[in-house]
Structures are given as C-alpha cells and as structure tokens.
N, C-alpha and C positions, 0 to 999 in steps of 0.2 A: 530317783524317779521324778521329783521334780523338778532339778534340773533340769533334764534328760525333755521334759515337756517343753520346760520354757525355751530351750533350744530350740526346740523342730517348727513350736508356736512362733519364733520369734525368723528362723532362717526362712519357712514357708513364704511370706510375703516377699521377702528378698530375694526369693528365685525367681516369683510370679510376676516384679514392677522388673528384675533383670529381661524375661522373657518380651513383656510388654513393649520393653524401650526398643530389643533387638528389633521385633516387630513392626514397630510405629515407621508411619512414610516418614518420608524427609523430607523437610519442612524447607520452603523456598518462597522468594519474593515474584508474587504471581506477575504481578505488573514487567519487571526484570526479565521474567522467562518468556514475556510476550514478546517484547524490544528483542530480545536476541532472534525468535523464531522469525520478527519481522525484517530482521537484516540477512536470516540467512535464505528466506524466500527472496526477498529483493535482490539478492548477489546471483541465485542460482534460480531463480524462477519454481514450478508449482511442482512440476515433475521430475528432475534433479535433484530433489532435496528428499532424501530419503527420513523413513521415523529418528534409526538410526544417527541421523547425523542432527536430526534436532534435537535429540534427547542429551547430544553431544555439545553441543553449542549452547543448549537452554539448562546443561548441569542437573538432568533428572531422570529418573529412572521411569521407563514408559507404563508402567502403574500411575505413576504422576500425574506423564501427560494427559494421557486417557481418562483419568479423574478430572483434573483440570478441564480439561481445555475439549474433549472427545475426541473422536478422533484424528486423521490429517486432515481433511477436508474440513472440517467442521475450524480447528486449530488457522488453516488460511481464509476463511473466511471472516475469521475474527481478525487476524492479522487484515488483510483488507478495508476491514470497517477504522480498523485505529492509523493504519497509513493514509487514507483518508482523512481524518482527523488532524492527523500531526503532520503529515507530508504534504496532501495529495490536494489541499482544500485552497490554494492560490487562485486557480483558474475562475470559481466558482464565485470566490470574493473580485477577483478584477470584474468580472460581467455586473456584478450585482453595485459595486461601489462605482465607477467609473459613468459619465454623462451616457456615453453611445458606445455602441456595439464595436465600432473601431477603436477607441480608445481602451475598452476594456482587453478587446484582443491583443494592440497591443503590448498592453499591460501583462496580459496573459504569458504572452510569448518569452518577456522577457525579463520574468519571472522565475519562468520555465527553465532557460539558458542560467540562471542560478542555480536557481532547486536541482537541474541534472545533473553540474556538476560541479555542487556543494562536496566540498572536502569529511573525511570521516567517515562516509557511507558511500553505499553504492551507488552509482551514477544512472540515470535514466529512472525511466518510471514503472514501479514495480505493476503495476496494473496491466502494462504495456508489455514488461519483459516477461513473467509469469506466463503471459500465454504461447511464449514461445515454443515451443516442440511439446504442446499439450495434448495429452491423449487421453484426458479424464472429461468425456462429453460434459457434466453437470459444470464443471471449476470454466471450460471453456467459454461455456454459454452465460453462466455469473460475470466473468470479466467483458464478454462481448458488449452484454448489455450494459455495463459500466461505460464501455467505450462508446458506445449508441448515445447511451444517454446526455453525457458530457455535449458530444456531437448536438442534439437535439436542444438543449441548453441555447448554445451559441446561435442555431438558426433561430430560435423563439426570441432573444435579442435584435438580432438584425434585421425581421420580421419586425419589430416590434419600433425600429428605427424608419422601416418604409414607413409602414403604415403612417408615422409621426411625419413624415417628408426630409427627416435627416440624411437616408438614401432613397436614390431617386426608384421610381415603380417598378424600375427593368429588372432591379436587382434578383439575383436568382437566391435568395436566401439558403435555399438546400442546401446548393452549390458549394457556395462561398462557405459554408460551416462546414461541411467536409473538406473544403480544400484548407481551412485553419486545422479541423484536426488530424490529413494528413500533416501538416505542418508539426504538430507536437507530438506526431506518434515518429515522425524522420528527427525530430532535434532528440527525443529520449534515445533513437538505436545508437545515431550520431555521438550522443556523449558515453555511451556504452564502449562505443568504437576509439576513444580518448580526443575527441573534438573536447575545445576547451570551451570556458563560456563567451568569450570575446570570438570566437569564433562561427559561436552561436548568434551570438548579437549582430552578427552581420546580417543573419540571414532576416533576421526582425522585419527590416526595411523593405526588405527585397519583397517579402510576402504582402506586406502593407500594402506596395505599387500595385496589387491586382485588387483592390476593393475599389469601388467605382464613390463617385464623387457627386453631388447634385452641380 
C-alpha cells in the first residue's frame, strides 16, 4: 500500500509538468519574428502577404502572433514604425544635417539609389510598395499620410531656405517638394523594376537642374 502511494504521489506531477510543457506556447525571439514579418511585408507589400504566410516566414504559430504582436494590421504597423527606424530614416537625416534644402535633397536622393537597391533585401521602399493594390482603407490612409508627411517635411525646408534668401521669393515650395517626392516614390518603383543604383544616380542631377538658383 505504500508503495502503491508513493507511486501515484510521485507519477501525478509527472503527468501534470508532461501536460504543461505539451501545452506551453513556443518560445521565440520577438525582435527576430519582427525582422522576418518586415521583409516579407517589404517584398510582397500589405495585402499579398497573407497571416498564413507570416506565421510561415516569422516560424510561429498564429496563437503567437496574435499574443505578440495583435493582429495583421496592428503587426504592419509596428513593422512600419521599426523600418522607419532601421531603413526608412536617411531622408529625414539628410534635411535636418545638411546646410540648405538643396543639398539635403540631394543628399536624400542619393541615399535613396543606395538604400533601394542595397543587396540582401528587398529593393524600393516598403512604405511606398505596401500601398500598392491596397484595399484595406485604415493601412492606406496610415501609409498616405506617411507619404504626405515626408512631402511636407521637404516643403518646410525649402520654405525655410526662401524665407533665408538662399532660394530666390519665386520659388514654389509646394511644388518643388512634390516634385522631389514624386522623384523618390519613381526611383523606389524603379528599383523594384531591377534599375541598379548607378543608374539611379543618374537621375540625381537631372532632378537637381529643376531647383531654381538666386
């Protein structure tokens, strides 16, 4: 009989941490599973990249993700905030480092003709590709205003260069900063399309010649 106790006393727990372990999530490097879901949003943009195929790429089971990270939407918008961080923040530093709004731009641009088509990852800019064949009205309108804003950025520079007298009064600021970021929204599809970066850097100059001069 006491045996027969100390057995069942002693096998009970052994069932119960058996049970426990089959049951416990699977344990993964959060940081790791973000890097993967951020290359495979940047190769396939917001709407082609199904749970499925992130749960595939990021090596977890979507209990995971959903704990982690919420769910898809919520998941690319954190991808967004850290490619911005790690990728997306060249632009932002040429404007703010560089003397005047021309030199930052083109500092910007050709930057840009690296950064799209740096080796290892996908080429262009995920902020840019993402919205392509988007039919999720909230992710749309989060990226547009990304792209506004950048835009907004550049005018408040070269504004900021009239006002100084470094470009002359005529200057159309609006203008000119949409026509730099149609310029980096064509070199991101461009390198998407296999344009190389020397090929990109051509068009640097070209863009330059339309900024006016005092």
């Amino acid at each position: 009989m006491v045996s027969s106790e100390k057995n069942g006393q002693a096998g009970a727990p052994a069932g119960r941490s058996a049970a426990r372990t089959r049951g416990r999530p699977r344990s993964f490097d959060r940081a790791t599973a973000l890097e993967k879901a951020l290359m495979a949003f940047w190769e396939h943009g917001y709407e082609a990249t199904s749970v499925s195929d992130l749960t595939r790429v990021m090596d977890i089971g979507a209990p995971s993700l959903y704990a982690a990270f919420g769910d898809k939407r919520s998941l690319f918008e954190e991808v967004v905030q850290e490619y911005g961080v790690r990728y997306g923040s060249f632009g932002a530093r040429a404007l703010d480092e560089e003397p005047t709004a021309r030199a930052g731009t083109e500092r910007m641009l050709r930057e840009a003709a690296a950064e799209y088509t740096a080796p290892g990852r996908p080429h262009g800019c995920l902020v840019i590709h993402a919205a392509a064949n988007c039919s999720t009205p909230e992710v749309e309108e989060s990226l547009r205003e990304r792209r506004n804003a950048n835009i907004a950025a550049i005018e408040s520079r070269i504004a900021a260069d009239v006002d100084a007298g470094v470009l002359p009064p005529a200057t159309d600021a609006a203008t000119l900063a949409r026509y730099t970021g149609a310029m980096i929204q064509g070199m991101s599809q461009l390198a998407r399309d296999g344009a190389t970066r020397a090929e990109l850097e051509a068009l640097v100059e070209i863009a330059l010649a339309a900024w006016p001069r005092v």
